[in-house]
LUMRO-26757 format. One line per 4 residues: for each residue x negated, y, z negated of C-alpha. Coordinates in steps of 0.1 Angstrom, whole numbers. Layout:
! residues N
X,Y,Z; ...
! end
This chain:
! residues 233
-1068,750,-1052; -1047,780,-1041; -1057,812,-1055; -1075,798,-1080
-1114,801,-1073; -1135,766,-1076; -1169,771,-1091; -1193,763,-1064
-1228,758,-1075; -1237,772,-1041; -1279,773,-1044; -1273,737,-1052
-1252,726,-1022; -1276,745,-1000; -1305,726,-1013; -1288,692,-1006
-1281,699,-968; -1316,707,-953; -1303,721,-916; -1332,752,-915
-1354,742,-881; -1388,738,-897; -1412,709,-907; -1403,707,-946
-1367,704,-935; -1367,683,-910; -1386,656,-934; -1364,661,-958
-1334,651,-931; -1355,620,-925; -1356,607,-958; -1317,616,-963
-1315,597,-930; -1330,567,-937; -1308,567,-968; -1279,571,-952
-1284,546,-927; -1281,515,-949; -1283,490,-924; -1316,506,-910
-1302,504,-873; -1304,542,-868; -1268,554,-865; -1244,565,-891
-1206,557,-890; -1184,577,-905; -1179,552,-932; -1216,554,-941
-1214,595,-943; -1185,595,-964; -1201,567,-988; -1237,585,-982
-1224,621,-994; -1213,605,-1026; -1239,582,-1031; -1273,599,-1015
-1261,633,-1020; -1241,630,-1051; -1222,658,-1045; -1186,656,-1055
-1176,692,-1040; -1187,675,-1005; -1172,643,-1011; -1139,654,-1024
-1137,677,-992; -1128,649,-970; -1115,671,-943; -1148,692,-939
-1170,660,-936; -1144,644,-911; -1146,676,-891; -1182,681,-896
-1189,642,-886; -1168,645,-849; -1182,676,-840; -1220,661,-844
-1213,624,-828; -1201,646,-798; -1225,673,-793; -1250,661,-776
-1237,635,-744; -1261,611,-729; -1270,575,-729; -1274,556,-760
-1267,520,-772; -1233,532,-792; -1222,559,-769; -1208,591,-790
-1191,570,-819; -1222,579,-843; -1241,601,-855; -1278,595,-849
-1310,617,-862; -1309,640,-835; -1276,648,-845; -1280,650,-882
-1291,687,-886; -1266,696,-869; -1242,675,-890; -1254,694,-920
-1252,728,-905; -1217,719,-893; -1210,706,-929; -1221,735,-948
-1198,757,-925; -1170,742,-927; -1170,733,-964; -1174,772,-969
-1144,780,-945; -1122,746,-962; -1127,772,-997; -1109,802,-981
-1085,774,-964; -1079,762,-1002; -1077,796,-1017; -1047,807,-993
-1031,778,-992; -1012,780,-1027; -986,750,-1025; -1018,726,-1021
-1001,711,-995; -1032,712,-971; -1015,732,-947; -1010,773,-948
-975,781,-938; -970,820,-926; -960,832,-959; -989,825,-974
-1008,837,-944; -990,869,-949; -989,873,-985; -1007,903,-1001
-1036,881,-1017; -1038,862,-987; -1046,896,-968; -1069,909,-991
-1091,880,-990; -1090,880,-953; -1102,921,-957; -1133,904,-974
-1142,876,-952; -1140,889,-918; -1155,919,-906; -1125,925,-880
-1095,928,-901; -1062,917,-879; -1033,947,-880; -1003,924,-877
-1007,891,-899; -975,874,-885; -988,878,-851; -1020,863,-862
-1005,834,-879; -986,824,-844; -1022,827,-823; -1040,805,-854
-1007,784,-856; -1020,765,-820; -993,734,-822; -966,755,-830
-960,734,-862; -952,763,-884; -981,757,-905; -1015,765,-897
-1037,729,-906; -1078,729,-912; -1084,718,-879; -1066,752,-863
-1085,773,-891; -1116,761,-886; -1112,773,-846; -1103,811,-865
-1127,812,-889; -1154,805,-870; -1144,832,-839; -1141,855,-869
-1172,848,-885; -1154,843,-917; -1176,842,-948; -1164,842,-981
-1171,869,-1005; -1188,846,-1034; -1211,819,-1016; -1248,820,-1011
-1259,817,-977; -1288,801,-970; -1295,811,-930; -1279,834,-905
-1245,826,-892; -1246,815,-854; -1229,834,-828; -1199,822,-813
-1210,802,-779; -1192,785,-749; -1173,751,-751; -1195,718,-750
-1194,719,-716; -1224,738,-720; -1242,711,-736; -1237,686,-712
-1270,684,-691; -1287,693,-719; -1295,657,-731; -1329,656,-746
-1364,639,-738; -1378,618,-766; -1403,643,-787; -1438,632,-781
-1449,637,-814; -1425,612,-827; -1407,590,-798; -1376,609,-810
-1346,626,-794; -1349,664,-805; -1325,676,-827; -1294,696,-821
-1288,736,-827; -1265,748,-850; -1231,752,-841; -1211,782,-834
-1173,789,-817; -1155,764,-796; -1121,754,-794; -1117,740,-826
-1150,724,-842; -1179,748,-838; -1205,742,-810; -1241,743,-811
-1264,767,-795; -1303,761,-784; -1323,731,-787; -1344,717,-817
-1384,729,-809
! end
């Protein structure tokens, strides 16, 4: 990790994470779905995502990024309140675009987190915030370039901890937009949008077509996970 670049078959990744909001894609989540959900009962545990992203996906860039499905998982399972038979502990299809939006994001923003931090401790203390290499990359990711690093580092730094951990960098990457310099994006980036407060309320009818729940938007600023914008059509 650290400075060191990995090779990201981006195109690739993109093609294993349908999210886009059309038909072909959403089939294509259906299938995935289905796979995923071993036990055919329609929700997905966490166990069964990280096992499924090996497994159904067979991608070892997701799978080794532990931290970026983890974060990706809890923000989808949450998104969306209402009554169903498991409550927010899973992840059901309604959920799962988002999941994969969520996913691609953050596996994008856990590369810059990798890149700066250069003791591969899995946490960025300030120095390496604001090292030299550290600010350039920023100058390429973000189209607002902070003046005073230090003073950055103690707003990202949100526990006070000293260090700033994936969780707190997610919450700053995504209110920055962040996109690295060497990735392929497949869709615009959403804009940063309110807390989930916003999406309580919002709990879906089942879609006639299918006697589904619609799925959820993509996800965009919140306090730390990114939150998700408009409904699924």
């Amino acid at each position: 990790m650290g400075e060191e670049k990995k090779t990201i078959d981006w195109e690739t990744l993109n093609a294993k994470l349908p999210y886009e909001r059309n038909a072909e894609q959403k089939a294509k989540r259906r299938e995935i779905f289905d796979k995923f959900d071993v036990n055919s009962n329609g929700y997905l545990s966490l166990a069964e995502v990280d096992k499924a992203v090996r497994d159904v996906l067979q991608s070892d860039d997701l799978f080794d990024c532990k931290d970026a499905v983890n974060a990706s998982f809890h923000h989808a399972k949450k998104a969306s309140p209402g009554e169903s038979k498991h409550g927010d502990d899973f992840i059901e299809f309604r959920e799962f675009r988002l999941f994969f939006q969520t996913l691609r994001q953050y596996f994008e923003y856990f590369q810059a987190f990798s890149r700066m931090d250069t003791g591969d401790d899995n946490r960025i203390s300030k120095e390496e915030f604001c090292s030299d290499a550290s600010k350039a990359a920023v100058a390429k990711w973000v189209k607002e370039v902070p003046e005073d690093f230090e003073a950055e580092f103690e707003k990202i730094d949100e526990n006070k901890g000293g260090q700033i951990l994936f969780k707190e960098f997610i919450s700053w990457a995504v209110g920055k937009n962040l996109d690295i310099e060497d990735d392929v994006d497949e869709a615009p980036r959403s804009e940063p949008a309110e807390s989930s407060e916003e999406a309580k309320g919002e709990e879906e009818k089942p879609a006639e077509e299918e006697g589904e729940k619609k799925e959820e938007e993509a996800p965009a600023a919140e306090e730390a996970p990114a939150e998700e914008e408009k409904k699924d059509e």
